[in-house]
C-alpha positions as CSV (number, residue, x, y, z in Angstrom):
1,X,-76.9,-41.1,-7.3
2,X,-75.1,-42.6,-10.7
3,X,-73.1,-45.2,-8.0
4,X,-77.1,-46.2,-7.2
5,X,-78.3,-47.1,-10.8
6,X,-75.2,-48.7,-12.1
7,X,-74.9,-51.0,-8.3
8,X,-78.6,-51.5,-9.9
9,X,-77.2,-52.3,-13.3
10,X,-74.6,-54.9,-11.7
11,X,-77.4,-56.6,-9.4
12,X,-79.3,-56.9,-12.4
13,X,-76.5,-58.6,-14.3
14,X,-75.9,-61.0,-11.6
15,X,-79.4,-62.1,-11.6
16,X,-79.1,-62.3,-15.1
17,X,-75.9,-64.5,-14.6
18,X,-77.8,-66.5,-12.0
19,X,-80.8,-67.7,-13.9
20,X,-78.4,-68.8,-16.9
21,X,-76.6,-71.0,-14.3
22,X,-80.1,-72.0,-12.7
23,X,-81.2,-73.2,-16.2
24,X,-78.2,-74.8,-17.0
25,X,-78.1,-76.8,-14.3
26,X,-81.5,-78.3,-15.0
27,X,-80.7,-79.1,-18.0
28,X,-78.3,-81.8,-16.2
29,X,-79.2,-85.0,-15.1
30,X,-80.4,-84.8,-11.5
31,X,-79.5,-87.1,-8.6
32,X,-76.8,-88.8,-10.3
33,X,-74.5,-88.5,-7.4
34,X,-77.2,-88.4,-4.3
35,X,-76.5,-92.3,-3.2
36,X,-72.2,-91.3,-2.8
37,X,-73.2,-88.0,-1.3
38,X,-74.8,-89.6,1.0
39,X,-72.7,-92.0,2.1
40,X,-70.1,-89.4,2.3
41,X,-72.1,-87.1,4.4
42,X,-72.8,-90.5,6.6
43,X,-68.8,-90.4,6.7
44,X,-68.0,-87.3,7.3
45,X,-70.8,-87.4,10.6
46,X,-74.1,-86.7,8.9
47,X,-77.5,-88.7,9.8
48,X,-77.4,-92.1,8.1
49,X,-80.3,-90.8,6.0
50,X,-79.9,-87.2,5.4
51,X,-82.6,-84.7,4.3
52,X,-82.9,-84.8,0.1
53,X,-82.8,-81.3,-0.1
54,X,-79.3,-81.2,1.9
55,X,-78.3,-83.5,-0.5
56,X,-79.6,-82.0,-3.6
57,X,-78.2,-78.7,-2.6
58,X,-74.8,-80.1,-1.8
59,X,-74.9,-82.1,-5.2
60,X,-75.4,-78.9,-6.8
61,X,-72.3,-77.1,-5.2
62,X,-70.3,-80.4,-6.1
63,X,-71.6,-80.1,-9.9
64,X,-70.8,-76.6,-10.4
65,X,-67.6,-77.0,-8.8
66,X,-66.3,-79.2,-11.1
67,X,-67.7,-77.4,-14.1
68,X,-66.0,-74.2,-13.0
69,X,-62.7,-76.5,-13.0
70,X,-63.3,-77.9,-16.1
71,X,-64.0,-74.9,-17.9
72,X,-60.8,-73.3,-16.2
73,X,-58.6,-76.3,-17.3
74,X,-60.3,-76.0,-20.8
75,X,-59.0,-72.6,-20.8
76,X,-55.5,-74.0,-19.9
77,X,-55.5,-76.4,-22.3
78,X,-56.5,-74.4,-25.4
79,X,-53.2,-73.3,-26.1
80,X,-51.5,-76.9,-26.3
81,X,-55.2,-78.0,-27.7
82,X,-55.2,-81.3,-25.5
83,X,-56.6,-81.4,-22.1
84,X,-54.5,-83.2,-19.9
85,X,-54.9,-84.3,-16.1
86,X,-51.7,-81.7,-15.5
87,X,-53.9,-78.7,-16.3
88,X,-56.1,-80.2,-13.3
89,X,-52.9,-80.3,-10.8
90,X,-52.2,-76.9,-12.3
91,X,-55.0,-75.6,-10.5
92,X,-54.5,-77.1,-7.6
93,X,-51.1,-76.5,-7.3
94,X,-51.6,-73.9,-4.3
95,X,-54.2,-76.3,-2.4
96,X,-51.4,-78.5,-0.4
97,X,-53.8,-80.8,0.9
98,X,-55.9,-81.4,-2.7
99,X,-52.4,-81.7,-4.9
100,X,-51.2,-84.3,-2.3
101,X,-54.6,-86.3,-2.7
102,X,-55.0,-86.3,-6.7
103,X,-51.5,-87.1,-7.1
104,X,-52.0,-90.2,-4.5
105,X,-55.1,-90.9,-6.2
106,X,-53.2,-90.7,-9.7
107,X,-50.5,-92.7,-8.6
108,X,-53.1,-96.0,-6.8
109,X,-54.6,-95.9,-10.4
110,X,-52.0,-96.7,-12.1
111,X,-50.4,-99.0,-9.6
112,X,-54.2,-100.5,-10.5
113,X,-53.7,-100.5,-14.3
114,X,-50.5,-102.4,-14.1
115,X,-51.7,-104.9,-11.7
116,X,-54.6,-105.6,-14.2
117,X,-52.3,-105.7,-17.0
118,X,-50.2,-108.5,-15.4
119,X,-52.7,-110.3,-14.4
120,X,-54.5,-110.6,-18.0
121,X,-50.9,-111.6,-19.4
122,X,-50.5,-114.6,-16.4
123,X,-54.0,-115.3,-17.6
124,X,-53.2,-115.4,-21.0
125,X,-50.7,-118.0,-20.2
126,X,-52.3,-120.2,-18.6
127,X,-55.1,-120.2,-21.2
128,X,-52.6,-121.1,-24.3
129,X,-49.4,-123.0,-22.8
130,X,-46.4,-122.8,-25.1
């Protein structure tokens, strides 16, 4: 009977838990991200024009997803008091798939950076020949 009434206590705590994320999140900005969720789910094989609330719900699962990661990186980081993108590949490190995709993604971005630098430096040039 004591297992009964603290299982109660617990489900009562995890409601309580579940309304502070429920408010939290509508504090946020809704609908930021519905147009690229959407033409994700249209890539991955979903309707053209999916339902809103598919998209709202999935928008929500994407937010708090990478709250949770932040939060967990910020936890990382607090010992070296910078939070760097490595924290991020830290937590990822067991997710094979993921890691390979950030790191790709990390890589084309600063492949992009340098490309732009060298192009404003030819531009440069060919504004003020010396």
């Amino acid at each position: 009977m004591h297992n009964s009434s603290s299982a109660g206590a617990t489900s009562k705590q995890k409601a309580g838990t579940s309304s502070q994320a429920s408010e939290a999140s509508l504090k946020r900005k809704r609908g930021v991200f519905q147009k690229d969720l959407q033409h994700m789910m249209y890539g991955f094989g979903d309707d053209a024009n999916p339902l809103p609330e598919t998209v709202s719900f999935l928008e929500d699962i994407v937010v708090e997803y990478v709250t949770d990661m932040v939060h967990k990186a910020q936890d990382i980081a607090t010992k070296r008091g910078k939070l760097l993108t490595e924290d991020f590949l830290f937590l990822i490190r067991k997710d094979l798939p993921k890691l390979r995709r950030c790191t790709e993604l990390l890589s084309m971005n600063e492949e992009l950076k340098q490309a732009r630098k060298a192009f404003e430096v030819d531009e440069e040039k060919l504004a003020n020949p010396e």
